[in-house]
N, C-alpha and C positions, 0 to 999 in steps of 0.2 A: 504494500500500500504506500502509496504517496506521503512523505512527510512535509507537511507546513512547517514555512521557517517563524519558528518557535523560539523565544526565548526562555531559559528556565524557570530557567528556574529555579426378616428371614421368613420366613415361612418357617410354621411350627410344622414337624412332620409326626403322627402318633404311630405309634408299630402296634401292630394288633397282638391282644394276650395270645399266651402261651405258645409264640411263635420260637420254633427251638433252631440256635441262631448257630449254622456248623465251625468246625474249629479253622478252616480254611476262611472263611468270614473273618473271625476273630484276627488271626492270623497278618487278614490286609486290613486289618483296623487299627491294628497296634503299628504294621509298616506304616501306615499313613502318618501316625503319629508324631513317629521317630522323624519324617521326612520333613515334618513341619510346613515351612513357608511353601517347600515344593507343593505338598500335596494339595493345600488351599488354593494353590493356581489350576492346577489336574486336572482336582475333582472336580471342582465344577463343569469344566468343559466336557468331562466323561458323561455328566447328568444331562447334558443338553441332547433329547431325542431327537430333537429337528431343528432345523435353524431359526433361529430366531426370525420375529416380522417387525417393524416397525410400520405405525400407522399414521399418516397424516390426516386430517379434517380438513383444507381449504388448500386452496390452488397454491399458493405460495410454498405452503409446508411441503405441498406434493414436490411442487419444481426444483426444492432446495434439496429433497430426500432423492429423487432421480438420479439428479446432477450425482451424489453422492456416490449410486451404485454405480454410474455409468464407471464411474473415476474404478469402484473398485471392482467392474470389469475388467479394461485395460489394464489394471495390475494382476489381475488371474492369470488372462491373455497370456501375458506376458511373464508370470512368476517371478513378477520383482517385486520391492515393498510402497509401500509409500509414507507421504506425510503433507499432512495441512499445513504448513506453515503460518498462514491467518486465516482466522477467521472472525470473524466481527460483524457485532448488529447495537443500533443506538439506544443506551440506558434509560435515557431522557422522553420526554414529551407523551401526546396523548396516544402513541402507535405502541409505548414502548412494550407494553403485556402481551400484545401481538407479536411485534419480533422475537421477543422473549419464548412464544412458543412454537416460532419458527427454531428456535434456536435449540429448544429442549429437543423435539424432536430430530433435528440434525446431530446434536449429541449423541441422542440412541442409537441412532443408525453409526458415528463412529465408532461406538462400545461395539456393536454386534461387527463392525469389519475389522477390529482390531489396529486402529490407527492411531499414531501421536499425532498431537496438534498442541501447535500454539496459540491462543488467542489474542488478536489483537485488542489493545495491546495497555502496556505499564509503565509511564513515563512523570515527569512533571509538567501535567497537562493546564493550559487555563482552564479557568472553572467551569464555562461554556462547554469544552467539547465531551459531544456526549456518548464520545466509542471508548471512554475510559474504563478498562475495566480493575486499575489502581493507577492510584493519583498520591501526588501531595498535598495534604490539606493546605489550605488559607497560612501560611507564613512559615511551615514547614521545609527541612531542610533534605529531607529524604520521604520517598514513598511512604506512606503510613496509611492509608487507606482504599475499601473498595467501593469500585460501583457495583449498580445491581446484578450487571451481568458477573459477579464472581459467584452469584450462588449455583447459577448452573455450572459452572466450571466445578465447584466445589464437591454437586453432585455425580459427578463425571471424572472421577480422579485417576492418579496415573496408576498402573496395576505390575505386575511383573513383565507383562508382553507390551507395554506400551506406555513412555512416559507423557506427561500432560503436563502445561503451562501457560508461558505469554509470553508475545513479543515486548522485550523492554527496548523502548524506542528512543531514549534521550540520544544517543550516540550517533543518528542519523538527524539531528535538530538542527537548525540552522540552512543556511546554504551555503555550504564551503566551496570556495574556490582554490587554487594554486597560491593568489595573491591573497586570499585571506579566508583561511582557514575555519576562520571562530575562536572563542577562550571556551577554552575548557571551564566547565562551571558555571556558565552562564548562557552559552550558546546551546551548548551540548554539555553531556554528560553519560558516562558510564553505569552511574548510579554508584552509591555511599554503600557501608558495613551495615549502617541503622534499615537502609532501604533493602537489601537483601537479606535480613533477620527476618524483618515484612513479610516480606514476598513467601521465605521458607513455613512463617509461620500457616501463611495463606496455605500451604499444601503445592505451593510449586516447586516441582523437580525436574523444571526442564524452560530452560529461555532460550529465545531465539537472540541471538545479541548483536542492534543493527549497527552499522560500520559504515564508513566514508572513506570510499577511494583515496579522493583527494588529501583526506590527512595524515591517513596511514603511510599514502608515496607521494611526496608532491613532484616528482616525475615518471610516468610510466618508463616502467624498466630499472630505476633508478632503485635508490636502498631505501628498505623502510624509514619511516620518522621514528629517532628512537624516542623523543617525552610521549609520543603516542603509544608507540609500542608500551613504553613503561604505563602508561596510563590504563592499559588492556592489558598487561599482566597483572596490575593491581587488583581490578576488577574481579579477574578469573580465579585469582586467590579470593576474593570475599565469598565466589560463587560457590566454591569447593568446603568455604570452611563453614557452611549454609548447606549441605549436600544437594546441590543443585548442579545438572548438568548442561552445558551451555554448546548452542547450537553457532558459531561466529557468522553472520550473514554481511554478504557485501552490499548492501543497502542502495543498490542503482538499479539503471532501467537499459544502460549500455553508452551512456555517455559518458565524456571526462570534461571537468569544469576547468578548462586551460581556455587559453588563446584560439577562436573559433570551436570551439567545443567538439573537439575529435567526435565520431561516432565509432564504435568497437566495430568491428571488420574491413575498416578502411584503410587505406594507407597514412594514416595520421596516428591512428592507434590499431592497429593490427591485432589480431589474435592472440597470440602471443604474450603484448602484455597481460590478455588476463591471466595466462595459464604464469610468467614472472612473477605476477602479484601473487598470486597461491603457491607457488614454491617458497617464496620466501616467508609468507604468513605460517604457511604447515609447521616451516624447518623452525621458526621461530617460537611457534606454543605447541610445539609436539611433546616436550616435558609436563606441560598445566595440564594435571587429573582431571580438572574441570571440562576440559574440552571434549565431547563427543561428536562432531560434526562440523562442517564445513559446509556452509550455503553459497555457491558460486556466485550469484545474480537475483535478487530478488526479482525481478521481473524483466528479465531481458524483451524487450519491447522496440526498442532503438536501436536497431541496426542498420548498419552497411546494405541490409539489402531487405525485402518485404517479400510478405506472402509465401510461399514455396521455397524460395530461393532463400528466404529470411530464416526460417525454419530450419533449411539445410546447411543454412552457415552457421544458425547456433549449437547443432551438432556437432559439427567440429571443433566451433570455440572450445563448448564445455567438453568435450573427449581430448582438446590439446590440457586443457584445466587438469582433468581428470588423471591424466598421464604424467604432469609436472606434479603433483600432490603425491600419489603414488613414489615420484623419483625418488623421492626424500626418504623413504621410507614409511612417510606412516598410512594407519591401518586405520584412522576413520571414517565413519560415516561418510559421504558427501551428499549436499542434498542438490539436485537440479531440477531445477524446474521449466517448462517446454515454452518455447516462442510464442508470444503475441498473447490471444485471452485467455489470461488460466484460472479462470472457474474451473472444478472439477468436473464440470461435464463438458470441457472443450480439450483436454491434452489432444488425444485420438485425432481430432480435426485436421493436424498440424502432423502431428509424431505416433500414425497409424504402431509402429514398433520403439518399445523399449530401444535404447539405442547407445548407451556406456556400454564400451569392454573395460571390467573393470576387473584385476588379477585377483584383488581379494574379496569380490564379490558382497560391496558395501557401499553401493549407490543407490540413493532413495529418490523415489521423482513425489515432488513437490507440487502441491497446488496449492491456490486461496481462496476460500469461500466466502463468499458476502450475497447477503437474500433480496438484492434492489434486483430490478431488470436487467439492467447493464453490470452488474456484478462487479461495481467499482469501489462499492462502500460508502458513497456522498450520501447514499438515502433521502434522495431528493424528492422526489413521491414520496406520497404518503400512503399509509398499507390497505385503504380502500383503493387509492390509485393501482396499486400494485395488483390486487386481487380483478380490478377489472379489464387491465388488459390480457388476462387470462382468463383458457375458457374453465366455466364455473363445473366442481368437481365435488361430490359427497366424502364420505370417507374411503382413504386409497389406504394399502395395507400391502407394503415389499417383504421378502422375504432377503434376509439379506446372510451374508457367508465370507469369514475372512477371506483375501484371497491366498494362494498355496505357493514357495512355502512361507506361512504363519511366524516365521523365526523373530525373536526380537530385534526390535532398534534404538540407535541411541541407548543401549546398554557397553558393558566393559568387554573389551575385546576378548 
């Protein structure tokens, strides 16, 4: 999502009498025991006889839950994993109990496909905006509170196959340039020790953490900034010592804020520098615990080239990316996400086939969900608007299925 230049800132079950219970029973009741945390992940999934449904009530909820499976077709298709990286709907105003249950029900349908997401997003928001889903109060110095949208996150948390969180957005605030960067702490910000106590208490185990080109290199090719870098190892240390796993996301669209503003696959900024820029970020926090992932481009949108051909050159960027991350040796995550609109019901459009070779088989493809028409996140309509350019629908009921293989992500290597 686009950042504004911001300043900071059970079911009971009864067993029927006299039922005589064999020693083989007993046997995998006491192994369960012994297995602990395993077997509470397990068993449940052993109890489920058929796959779960989720149901929507009104056109919206349907188009949001769709969009949802379509996405976790294409990763069946295809036998790769995926991940939300945003999703967001506004706290505020008189639609808000309506988005709010666009939003419940796109949860459910994450739980039954077994995906991480993070929601947009966690920053030091002004007090208007109202995709907050934690803010800093009225004269506060760090994060210390939420919106309403944290009680669905809340009831939707992360589990052993799947971590859950938010985007912390301060670190993409501002508009940086080459010639002026921002101050740190005012422009931008990483977020504070007080701000990530916060966030852990909130039950977050997993951020997306947004990042600026332009400050981390202020020349493509060139060596990182090191008060940046240090300013981004500080952070990942607060994140770690918070058990929080951090996703580092390069927060653009495919441009660089220099002199005529390169576009990424041109001759002015070639390919390359992206895949430069992640060799040396990888080699640089491949020691920080905290780091489970690497987001290439938040929304590569802006390229060198459109439509088909635009699609085909971002495959190459991110597989040159993907090949320079690799060189270094390490072994995270990467997340990529596919050219042009990435709602979850559009990868396919663009990127019919998964398309990383990846040696260690730990590329996630990335989308972002948002429930307006245009899937942008302004929520410019309003949600009778939104319900009537859709045709009208009773209750719909998906039956939905992680896709294969299920393995965790953004877990420890």
């Amino acid at each position: 999502m686009m950042v504004s230049t911001l300043h900071s800132p059970t079911r009971r079950v009864s067993v029927p009498p006299r039922r005589r219970i064999s020693a083989r029973v007993l046997i995998a009741a006491a192994t369960a025991v012994c297995l602990g945390g395993a077997a509470a992940f397990v068993v449940p999934r052993l109890l489920h006889r058929s796959p779960p449904r989720v149901c929507a009530t009104d056109a919206v909820q349907a188009r949001a839950l769709d969009d949802l499976a379509t996405f976790a077709g294409w990763l069946s298709r295809n036998a790769v994993p995926g991940y939300v990286g945003e999703v967001g709907w506004p706290g505020g105003g008189a639609d808000a109990a309506a988005w709010a249950g666009v939003a419940q029900v796109w949860y459910d349908a994450a739980d039954a496909i077994g995906l991480p997401v993070t929601t947009w997003a966690a920053a030091g928001w002004p007090a208007g905006y109202p995709m907050a889903v934690y803010r800093r109060s009225a004269g506060s110095t760090a994060i210390d509170s939420a919106g309403p949208q944290a009680a669905i996150l809340g009831g939707h948390p992360s589990t052993l196959h799947y971590l859950r969180g938010v985007v912390l957005a301060g670190g993409s605030f501002g508009s940086p340039t080459v010639a002026d960067p921002g101050r740190y702490g005012y422009d931008y910000s990483y977020e504070n020790a007080a701000g990530y106590a916060y966030l852990a208490s909130q039950d977050v185990r997993l951020i997306r953490l947004t990042l600026s080109w332009e400050r981390l290199q202020r020349r493509p090719g060139g060596p990182l900034d090191p008060a940046e870098l240090s300013r981004l190892r500080t952070a990942l240390g607060l994140a770690h010592a918070n058990g929080i796993a951090v996703v580092l996301d390069l927060h653009g669209y495919g441009t660089y804020a220099a002199t005529g503003r390169p576009v990424l696959g041109s001759a002015a900024l070639p390919a390359e520098r992206l895949a430069d820029l992640w060799s040396k970020l990888a080699a640089a926090t491949g020691d920080e615990p905290a780091v489970t992932g690497f987001d290439l481009l938040n929304e590569p949108v802006k390229l060198a080239a459109h439509g088909a051909a635009g699609a085909q050159l971002w495959e190459r960027i991110s597989q040159e990316a993907v090949d320079a991350i690799r060189a270094t040796g390490s072994r995270q995550y990467i997340a990529v996400t596919g050219y042009g609109q990435t709602g979850p019901g559009h990868l396919g459009a663009m990127h019919p086939r998964a398309w990383i070779n990846d040696p260690v088989h730990r590329t996630v493809y990335e989308t972002h969900a948002y429930f307006d028409g245009d899937s942008s996140g302004h929520y410019v309509a309003g949600y009778a608007a939104e319900l009537g350019r859709l045709p009208s629908v009773g209750r719909i009921c998906r039956v939905l299925t992680a896709p294969v293989p299920p393995a965790p992500v953004f877990a420890a290597s």
